[in-house]
VOBA-1610 file (N, C-alpha, C; in pm, whole numbers, padded with zeros to 5 digits, always signed):
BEGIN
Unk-00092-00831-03101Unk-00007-00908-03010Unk+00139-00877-03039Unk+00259-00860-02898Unk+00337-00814-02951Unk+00452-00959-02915Unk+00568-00972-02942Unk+00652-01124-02901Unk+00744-01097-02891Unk+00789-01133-02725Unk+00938-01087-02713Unk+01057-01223-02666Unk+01156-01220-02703Unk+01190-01340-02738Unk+01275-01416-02558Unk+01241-01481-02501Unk+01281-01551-02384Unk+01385-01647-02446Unk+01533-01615-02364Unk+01659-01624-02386Unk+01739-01650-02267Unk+01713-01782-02248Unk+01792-01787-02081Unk+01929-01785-02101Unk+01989-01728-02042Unk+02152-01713-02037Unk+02242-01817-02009Unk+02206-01868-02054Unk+02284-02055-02029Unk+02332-02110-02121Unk+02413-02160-02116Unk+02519-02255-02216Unk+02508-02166-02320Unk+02491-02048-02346Unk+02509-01967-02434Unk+02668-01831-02418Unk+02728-01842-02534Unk+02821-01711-02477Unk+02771-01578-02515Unk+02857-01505-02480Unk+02811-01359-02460Unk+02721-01317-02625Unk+02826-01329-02679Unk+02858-01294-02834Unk+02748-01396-02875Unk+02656-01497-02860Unk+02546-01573-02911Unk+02446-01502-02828Unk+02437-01462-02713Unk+02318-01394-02706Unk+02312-01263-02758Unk+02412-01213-02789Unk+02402-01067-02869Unk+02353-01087-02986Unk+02393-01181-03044Unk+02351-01220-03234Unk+02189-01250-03193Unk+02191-01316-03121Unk+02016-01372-03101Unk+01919-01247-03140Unk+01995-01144-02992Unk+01909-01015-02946Unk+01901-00963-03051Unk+02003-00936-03164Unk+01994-00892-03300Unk+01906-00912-03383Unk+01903-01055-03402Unk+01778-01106-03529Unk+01689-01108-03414Unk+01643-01095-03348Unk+01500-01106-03276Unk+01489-00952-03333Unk+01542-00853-03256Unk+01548-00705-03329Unk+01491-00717-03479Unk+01577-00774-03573Unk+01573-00737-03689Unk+01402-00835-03760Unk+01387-00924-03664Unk+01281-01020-03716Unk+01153-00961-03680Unk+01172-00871-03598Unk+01015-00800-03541Unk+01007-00801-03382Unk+01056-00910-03302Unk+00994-00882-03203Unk+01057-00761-03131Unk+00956-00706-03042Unk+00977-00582-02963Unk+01060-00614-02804Unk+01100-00767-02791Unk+01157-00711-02605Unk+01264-00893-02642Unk+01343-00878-02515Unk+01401-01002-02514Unk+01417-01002-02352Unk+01420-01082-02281Unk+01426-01162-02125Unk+01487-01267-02130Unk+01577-01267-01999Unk+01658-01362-01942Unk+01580-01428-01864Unk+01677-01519-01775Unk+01616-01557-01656Unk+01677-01491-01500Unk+01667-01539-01388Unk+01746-01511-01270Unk+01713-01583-01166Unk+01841-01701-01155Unk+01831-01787-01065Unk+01987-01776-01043Unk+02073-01783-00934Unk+02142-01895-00881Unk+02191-02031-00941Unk+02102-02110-00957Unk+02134-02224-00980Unk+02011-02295-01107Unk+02035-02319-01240Unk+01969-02302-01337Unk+01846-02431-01292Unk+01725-02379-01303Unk+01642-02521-01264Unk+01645-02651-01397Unk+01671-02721-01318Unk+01677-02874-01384Unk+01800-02883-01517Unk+01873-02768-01448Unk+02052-02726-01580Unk+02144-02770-01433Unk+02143-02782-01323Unk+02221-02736-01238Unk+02404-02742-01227Unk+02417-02813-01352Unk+02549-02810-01393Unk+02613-02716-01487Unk+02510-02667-01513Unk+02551-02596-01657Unk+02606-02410-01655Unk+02647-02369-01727Unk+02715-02244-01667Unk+02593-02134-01701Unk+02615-02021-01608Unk+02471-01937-01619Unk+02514-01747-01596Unk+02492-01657-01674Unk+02561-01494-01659Unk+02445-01479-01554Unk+02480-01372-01479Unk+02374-01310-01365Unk+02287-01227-01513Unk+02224-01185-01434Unk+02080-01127-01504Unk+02062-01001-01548Unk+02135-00900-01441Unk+02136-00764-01451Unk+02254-00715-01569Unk+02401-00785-01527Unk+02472-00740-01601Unk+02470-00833-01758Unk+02359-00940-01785Unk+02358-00968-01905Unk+02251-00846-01984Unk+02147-00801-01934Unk+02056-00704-01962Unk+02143-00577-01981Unk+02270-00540-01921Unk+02305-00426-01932Unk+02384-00498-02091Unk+02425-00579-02121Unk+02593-00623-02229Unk+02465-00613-02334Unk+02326-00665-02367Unk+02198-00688-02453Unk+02186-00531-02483Unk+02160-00465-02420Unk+02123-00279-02428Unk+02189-00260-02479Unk+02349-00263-02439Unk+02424-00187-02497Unk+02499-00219-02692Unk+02378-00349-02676Unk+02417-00410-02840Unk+02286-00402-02904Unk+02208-00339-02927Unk+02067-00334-02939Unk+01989-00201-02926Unk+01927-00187-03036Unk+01873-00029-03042Unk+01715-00003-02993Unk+01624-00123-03034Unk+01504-00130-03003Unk+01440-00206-02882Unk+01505-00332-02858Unk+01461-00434-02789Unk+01387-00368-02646Unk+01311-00400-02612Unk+01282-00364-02434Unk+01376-00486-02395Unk+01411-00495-02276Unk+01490-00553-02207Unk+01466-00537-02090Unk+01456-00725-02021Unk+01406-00725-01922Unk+01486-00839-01861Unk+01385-00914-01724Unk+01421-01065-01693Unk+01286-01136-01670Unk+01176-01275-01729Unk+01146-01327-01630Unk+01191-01448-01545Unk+01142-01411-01409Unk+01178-01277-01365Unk+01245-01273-01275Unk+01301-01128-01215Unk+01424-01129-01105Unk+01397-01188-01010Unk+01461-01215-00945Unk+01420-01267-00795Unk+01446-01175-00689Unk+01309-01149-00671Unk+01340-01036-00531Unk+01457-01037-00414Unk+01438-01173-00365Unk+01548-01225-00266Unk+01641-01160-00271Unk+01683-01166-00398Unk+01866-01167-00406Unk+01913-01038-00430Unk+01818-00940-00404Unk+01872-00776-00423Unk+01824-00709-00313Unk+01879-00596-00202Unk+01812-00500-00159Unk+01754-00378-00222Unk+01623-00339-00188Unk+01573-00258-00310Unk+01610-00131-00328Unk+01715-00111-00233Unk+01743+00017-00281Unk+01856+00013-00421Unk+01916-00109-00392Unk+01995-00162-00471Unk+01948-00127-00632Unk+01845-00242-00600Unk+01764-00288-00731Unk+01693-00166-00789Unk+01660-00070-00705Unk+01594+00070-00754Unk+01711+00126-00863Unk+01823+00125-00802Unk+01923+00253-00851Unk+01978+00158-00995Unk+01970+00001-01000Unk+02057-00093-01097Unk+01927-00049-01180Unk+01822-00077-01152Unk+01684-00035-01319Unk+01687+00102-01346Unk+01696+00173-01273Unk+01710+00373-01340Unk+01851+00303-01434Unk+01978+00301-01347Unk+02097+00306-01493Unk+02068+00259-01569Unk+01964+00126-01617Unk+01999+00030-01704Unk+01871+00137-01794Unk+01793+00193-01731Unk+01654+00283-01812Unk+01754+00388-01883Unk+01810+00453-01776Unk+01858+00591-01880Unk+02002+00515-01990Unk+02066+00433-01928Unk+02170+00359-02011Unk+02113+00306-02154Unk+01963+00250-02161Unk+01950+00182-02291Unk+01794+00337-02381Unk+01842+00375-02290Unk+01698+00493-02373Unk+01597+00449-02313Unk+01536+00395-02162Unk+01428+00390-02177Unk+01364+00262-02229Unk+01434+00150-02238Unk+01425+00032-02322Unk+01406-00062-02180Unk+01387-00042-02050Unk+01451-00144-01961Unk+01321-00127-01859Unk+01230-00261-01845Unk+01128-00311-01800Unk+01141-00413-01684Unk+01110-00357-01563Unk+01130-00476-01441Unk+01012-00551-01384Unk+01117-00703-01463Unk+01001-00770-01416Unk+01019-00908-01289Unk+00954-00875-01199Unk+00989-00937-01077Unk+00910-01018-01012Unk+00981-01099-00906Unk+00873-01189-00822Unk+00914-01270-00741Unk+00859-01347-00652Unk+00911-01388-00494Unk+00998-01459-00529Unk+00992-01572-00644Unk+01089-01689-00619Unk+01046-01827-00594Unk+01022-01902-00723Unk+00956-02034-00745Unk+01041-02136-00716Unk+01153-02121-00740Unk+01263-02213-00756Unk+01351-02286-00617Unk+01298-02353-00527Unk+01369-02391-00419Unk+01458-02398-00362Unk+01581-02481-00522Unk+01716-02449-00484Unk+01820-02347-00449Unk+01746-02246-00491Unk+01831-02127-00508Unk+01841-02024-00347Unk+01744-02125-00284Unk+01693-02048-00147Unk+01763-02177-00065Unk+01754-02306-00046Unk+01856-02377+00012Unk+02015-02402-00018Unk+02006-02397-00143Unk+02164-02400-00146Unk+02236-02274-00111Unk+02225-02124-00148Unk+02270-02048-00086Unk+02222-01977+00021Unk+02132-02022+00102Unk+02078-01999+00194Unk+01984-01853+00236Unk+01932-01844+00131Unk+01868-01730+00077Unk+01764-01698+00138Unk+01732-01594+00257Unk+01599-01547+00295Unk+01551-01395+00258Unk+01398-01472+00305Unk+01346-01558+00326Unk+01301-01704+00279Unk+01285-01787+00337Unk+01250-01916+00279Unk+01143-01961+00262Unk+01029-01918+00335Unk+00898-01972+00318Unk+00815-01889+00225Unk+00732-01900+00150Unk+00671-01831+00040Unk+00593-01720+00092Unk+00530-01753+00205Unk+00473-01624+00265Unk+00524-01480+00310Unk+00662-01520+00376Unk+00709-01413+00372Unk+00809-01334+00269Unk+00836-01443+00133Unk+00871-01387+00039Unk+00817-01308-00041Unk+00675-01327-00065Unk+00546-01236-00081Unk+00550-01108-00016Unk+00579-01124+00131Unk+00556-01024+00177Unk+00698-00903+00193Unk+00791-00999+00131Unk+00871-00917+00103Unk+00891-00833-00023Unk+00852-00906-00134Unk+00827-00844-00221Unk+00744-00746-00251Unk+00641-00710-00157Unk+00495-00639-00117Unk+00623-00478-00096Unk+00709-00514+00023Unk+00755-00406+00063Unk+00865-00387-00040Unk+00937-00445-00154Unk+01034-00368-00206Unk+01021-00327-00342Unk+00859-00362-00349Unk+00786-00236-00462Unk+00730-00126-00443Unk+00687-00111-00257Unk+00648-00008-00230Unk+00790+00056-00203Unk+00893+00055-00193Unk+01021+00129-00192Unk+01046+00146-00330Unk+01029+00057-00426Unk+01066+00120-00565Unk+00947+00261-00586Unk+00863+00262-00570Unk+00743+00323-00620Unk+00798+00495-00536Unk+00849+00445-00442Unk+00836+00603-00355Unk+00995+00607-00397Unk+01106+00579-00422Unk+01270+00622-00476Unk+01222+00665-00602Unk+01162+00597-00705Unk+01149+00654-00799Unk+01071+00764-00841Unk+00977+00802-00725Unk+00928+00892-00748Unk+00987+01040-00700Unk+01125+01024-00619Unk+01243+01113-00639Unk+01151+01156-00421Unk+01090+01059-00402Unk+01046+01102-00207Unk+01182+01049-00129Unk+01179+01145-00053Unk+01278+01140+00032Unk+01243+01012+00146Unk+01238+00907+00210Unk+01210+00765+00245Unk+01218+00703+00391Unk+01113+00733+00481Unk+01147+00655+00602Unk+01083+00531+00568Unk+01078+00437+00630Unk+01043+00307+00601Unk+01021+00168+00691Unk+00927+00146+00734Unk+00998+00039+00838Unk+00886-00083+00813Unk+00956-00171+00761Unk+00884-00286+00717Unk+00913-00428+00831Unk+00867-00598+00799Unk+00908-00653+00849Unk+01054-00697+00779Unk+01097-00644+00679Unk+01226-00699+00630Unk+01308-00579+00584Unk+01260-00465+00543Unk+01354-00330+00502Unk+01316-00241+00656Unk+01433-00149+00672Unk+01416+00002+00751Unk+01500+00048+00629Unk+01437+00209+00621Unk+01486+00281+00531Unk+01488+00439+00625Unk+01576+00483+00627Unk+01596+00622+00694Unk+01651+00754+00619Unk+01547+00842+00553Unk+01571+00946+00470Unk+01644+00899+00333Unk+01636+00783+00319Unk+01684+00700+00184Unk+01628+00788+00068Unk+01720+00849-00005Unk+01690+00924-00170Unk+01735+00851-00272Unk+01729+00883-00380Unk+01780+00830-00499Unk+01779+00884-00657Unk+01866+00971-00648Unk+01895+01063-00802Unk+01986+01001-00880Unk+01974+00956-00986Unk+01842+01012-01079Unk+01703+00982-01055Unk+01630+00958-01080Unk+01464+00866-01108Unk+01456+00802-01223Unk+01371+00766-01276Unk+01327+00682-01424Unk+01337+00760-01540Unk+01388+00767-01649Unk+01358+00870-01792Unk+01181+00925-01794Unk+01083+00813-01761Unk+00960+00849-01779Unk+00879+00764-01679Unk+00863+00596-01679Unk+00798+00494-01578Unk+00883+00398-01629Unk+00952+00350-01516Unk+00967+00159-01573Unk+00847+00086-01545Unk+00814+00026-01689Unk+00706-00104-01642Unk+00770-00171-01577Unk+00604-00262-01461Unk+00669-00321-01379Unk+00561-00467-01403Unk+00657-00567-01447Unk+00574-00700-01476Unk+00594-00790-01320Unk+00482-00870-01315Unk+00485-00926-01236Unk+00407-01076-01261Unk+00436-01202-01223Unk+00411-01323-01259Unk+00334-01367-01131Unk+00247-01494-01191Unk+00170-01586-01073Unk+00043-01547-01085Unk-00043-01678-01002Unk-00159-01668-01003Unk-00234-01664-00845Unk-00174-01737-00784Unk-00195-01655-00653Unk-00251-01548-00609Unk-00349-01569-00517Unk-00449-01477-00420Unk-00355-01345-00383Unk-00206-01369-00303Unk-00139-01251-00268Unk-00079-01211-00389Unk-00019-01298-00469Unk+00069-01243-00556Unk-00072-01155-00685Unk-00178-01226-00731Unk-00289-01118-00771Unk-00304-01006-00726Unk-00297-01017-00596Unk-00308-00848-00507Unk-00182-00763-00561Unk-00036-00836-00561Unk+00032-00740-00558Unk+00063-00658-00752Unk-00033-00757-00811Unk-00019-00751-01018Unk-00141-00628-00984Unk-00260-00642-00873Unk-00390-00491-00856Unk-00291-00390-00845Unk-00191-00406-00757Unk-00188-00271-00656Unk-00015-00189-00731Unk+00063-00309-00839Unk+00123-00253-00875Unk+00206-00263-00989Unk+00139-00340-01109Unk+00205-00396-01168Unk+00133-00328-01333Unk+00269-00284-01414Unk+00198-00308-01564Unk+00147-00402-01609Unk+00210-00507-01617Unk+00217-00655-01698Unk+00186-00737-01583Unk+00115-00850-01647Unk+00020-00934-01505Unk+00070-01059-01678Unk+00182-01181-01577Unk+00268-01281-01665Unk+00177-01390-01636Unk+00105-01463-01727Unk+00002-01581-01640Unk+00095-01714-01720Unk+00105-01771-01603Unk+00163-01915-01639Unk+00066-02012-01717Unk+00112-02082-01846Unk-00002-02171-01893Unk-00077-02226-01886Unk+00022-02269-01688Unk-00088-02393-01649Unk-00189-02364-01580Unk-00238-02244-01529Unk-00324-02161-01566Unk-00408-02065-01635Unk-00390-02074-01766Unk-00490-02000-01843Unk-00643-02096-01826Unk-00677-02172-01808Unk-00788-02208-01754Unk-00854-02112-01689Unk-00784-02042-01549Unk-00818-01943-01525Unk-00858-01795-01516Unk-00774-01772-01622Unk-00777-01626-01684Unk-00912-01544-01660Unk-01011-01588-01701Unk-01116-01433-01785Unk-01127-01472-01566Unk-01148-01526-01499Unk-01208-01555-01371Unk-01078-01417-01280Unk-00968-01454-01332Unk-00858-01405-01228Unk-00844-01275-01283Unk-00857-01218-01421Unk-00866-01061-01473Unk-00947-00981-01359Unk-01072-01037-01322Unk-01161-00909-01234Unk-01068-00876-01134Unk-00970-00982-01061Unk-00895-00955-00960Unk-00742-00855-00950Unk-00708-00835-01082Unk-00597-00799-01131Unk-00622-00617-01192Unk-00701-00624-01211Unk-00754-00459-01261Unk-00735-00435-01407Unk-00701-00358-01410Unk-00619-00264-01570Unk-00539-00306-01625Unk-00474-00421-01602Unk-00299-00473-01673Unk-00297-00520-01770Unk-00179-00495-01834Unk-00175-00575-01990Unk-00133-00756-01937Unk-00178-00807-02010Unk-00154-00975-02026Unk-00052-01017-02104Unk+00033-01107-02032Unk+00144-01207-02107Unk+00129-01313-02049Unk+00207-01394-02179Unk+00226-01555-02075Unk+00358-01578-02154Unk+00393-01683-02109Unk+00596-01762-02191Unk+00505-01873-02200Unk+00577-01877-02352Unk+00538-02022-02427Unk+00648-02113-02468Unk+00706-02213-02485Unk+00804-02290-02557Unk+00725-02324-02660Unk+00819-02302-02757Unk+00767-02336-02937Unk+00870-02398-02977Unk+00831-02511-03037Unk+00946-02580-03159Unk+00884-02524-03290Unk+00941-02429-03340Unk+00931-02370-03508Unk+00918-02488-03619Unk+00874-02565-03689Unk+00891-02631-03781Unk+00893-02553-03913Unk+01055-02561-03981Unk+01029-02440-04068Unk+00917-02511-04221Unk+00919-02702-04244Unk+00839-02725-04336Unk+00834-02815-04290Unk+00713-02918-04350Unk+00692-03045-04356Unk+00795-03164-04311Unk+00866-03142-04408Unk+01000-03263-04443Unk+01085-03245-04280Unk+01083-03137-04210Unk+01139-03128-04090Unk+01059-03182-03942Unk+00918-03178-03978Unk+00857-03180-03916Unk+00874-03314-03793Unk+00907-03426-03773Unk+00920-03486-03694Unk+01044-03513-03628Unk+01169-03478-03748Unk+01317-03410-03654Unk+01267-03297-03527Unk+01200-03222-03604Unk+01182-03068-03473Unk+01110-03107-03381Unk+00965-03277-03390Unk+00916-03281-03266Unk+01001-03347-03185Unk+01068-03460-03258Unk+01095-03553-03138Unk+01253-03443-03075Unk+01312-03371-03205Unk+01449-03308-03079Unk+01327-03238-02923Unk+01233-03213-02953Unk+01177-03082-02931Unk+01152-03152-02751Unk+01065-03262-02821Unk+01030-03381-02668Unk+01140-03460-02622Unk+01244-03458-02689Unk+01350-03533-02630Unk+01412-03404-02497Unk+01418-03279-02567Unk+01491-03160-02476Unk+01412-03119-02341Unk+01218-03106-02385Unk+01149-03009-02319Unk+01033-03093-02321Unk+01038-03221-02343Unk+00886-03295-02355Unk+00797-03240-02221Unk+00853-03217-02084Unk+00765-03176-01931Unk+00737-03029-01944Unk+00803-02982-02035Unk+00716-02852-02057Unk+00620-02820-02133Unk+00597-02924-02243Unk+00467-02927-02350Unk+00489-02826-02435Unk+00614-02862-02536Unk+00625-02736-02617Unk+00502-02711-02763Unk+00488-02571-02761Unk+00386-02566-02882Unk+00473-02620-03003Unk+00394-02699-03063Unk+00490-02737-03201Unk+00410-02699-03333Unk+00452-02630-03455Unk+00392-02618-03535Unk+00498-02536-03619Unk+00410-02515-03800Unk+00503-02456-03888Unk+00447-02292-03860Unk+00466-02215-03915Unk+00395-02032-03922Unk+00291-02032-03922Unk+00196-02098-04024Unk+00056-02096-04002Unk+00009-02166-03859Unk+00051-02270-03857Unk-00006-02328-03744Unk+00006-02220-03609Unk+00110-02187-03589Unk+00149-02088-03500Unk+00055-01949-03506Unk+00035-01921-03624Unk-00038-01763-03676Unk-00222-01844-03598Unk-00214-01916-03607Unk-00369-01953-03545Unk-00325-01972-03417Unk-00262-02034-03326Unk-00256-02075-03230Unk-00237-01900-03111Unk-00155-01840-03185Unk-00114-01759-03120Unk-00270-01633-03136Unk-00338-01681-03246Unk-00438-01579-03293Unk-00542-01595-03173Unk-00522-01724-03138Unk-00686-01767-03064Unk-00606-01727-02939Unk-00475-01706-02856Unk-00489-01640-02736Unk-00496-01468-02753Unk-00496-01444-02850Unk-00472-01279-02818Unk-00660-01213-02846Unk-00736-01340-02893Unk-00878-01309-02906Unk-00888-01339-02741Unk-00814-01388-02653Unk-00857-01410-02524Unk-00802-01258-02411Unk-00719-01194-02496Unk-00678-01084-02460Unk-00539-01071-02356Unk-00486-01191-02452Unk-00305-01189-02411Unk-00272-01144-02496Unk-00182-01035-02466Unk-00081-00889-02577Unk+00035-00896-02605Unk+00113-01050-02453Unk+00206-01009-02521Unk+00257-01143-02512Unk+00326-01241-02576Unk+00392-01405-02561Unk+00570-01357-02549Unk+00571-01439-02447Unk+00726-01439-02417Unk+00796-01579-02510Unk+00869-01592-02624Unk+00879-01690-02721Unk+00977-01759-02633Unk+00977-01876-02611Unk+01128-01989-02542Unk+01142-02081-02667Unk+01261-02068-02718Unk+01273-02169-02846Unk+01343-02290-02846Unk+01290-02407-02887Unk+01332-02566-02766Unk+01481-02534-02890Unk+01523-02460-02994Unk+01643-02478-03044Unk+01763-02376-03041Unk+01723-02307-02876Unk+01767-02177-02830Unk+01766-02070-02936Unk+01724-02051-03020Unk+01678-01937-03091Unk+01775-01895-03202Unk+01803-01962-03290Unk+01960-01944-03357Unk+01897-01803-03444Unk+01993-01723-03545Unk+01955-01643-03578Unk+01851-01658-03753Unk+01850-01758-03766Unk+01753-01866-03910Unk+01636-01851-03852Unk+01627-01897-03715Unk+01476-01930-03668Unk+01391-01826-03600Unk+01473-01727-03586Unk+01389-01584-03523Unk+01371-01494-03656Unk+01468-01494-03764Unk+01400-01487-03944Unk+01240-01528-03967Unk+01273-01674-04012Unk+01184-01736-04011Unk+01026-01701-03915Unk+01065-01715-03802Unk+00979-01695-03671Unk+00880-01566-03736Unk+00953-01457-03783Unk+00916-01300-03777Unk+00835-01293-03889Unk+00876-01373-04023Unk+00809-01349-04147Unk+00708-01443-04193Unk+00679-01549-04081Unk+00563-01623-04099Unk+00512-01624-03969Unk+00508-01556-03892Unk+00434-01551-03715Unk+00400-01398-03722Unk+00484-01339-03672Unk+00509-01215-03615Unk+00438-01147-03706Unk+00486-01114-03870Unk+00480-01044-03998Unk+00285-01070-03979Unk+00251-01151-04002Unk+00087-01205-04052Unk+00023-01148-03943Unk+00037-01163-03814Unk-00029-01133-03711Unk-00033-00998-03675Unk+00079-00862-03722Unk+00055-00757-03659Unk-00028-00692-03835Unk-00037-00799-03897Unk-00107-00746-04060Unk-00221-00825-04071Unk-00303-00853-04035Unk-00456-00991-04069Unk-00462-00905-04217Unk-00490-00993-04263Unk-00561-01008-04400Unk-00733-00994-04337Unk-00805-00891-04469Unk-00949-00829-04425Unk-01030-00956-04412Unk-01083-00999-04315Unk-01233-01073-04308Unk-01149-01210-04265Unk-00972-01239-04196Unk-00908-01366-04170Unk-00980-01404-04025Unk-01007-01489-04014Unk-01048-01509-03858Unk-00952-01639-03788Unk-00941-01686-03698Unk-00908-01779-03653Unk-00970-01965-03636Unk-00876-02066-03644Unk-00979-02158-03661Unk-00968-02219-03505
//
């Protein structure tokens, strides 16, 4: 299992998400993700960097990390756009830069700036068409196109990708399943569906598995009910996992026996650079090493 650390760009400054991206780097995990909204859900006061150019300021401070968002919001880019912004950010970080995308859960961000489409169906179906435009720009085809929401006329695009950008994609949904078959590396399953999982895999094909978790870290005992109640006072409607390393080294053991590869970490204490330490040498460290004959309880 690999853990990449989920880092929403909020009330954070530049220079704190760089230190983060650092010790996540230095603690083990392999990727870090933003978010991309408009208007932060249930923050809506609070100040927020766009998505693309925080992923480009993360690359350019960071040697290993993959770097991503979950996830972009289709809406708010044309894809030819969005084609040519993931090649720079691929050849800009080495090859480090993973797009991960999807219609758009978030309501406000489609009424307050008046963002279409608005109804979920045809946001789906827009998103349907501006992966089949990523798929044919990046494959360096020259592009006619005529969708219900793009026309594209001899549309090119040089450079192309260093090698493939993965392409993650979230939801559990009948269309949005179709579109994790027909084009996606990473297939992101929301928690409140893993109930469903081994049922919704036949529908999804070949893809690697993730989900985003919120964890309150308890680094010992003596902390232990400071870290729950800050934890339920901040994020109680999201049901954060709470536990010390071990607890976590099992918890996280028994989804990857279910054949999730990769956990997106959300930390209810935004991730200071102590707790992604910590995080790496009692989570991360044990789990990519089992001890011979360790099983899960």
């Amino acid at each position: 299992m690999e853990f990449h650390l989920f880092l929403p760009q909020m009330r954070l400054s530049l220079d704190r998400l760089v230190a983060s991206a650092r010790a996540a780097e230095a603690a083990g995990f392999g990727g870090i993700a933003g978010m991309d909204h408009l208007i932060p859900p249930m923050a809506e006061t609070q100040p927020m960097y766009e998505a693309m150019m925080t992923n480009t300021w993360i690359a350019a401070h960071t040697e290993r990390l993959t770097i991503s968002s979950l996830v972009l919001c289709d809406a708010f880019r044309h894809p030819a756009v969005l084609a040519r912004e993931a090649v720079t950010l691929d050849h800009a970080s080495g090859g480090r830069y993973e797009l991960g995308i999807g219609w758009g859960s978030w309501s406000g961000d489609f009424s307050t700036f008046g963002i279409q489409p608005g109804e979920p169906r045809a946001r789906v179906q827009r998103l349907r068409e501006t992966l089949e435009i990523l798929r044919a720009l990046w494959a360096g085809e020259t592009l006619d196109y005529d969708g219900e929401f793009h026309h594209l006329r001899g549309a090119t695009q040089a450079p192309v990708p260093l090698t493939r950008i993965p392409i993650l994609i979230g939801g559990a949904g009948p269309k949005t399943l179709q579109l994790v078959h027909d084009f996606a590396d990473w297939w992101n399953v929301h928690v409140g569906v893993l109930h469903k999982l081994e049922d919704a895999r036949s529908q999804v094909g070949d893809v690697h598995v993730s989900i985003q978790q919120m964890v309150a870290y308890v680094p010992n005992e003596a902390d232990r009910n400071l870290v729950t109640e800050e934890a339920l006072r901040r994020f109680g409607h999201s049901k954060p996992i709470i536990g010390t390393g071990p607890e976590l080294v099992d918890h996280f053991g028994r989804l990857e026996e279910r054949g999730i590869e990769r956990v997106y970490v959300w930390f209810c204490d935004f991730a200071p650079p102590e707790t992604l330490a910590a995080f790496g040498s009692e989570v991360i460290d044990p789990l990519a090493t089992p001890s011979p004959g360790a099983g899960h309880v």
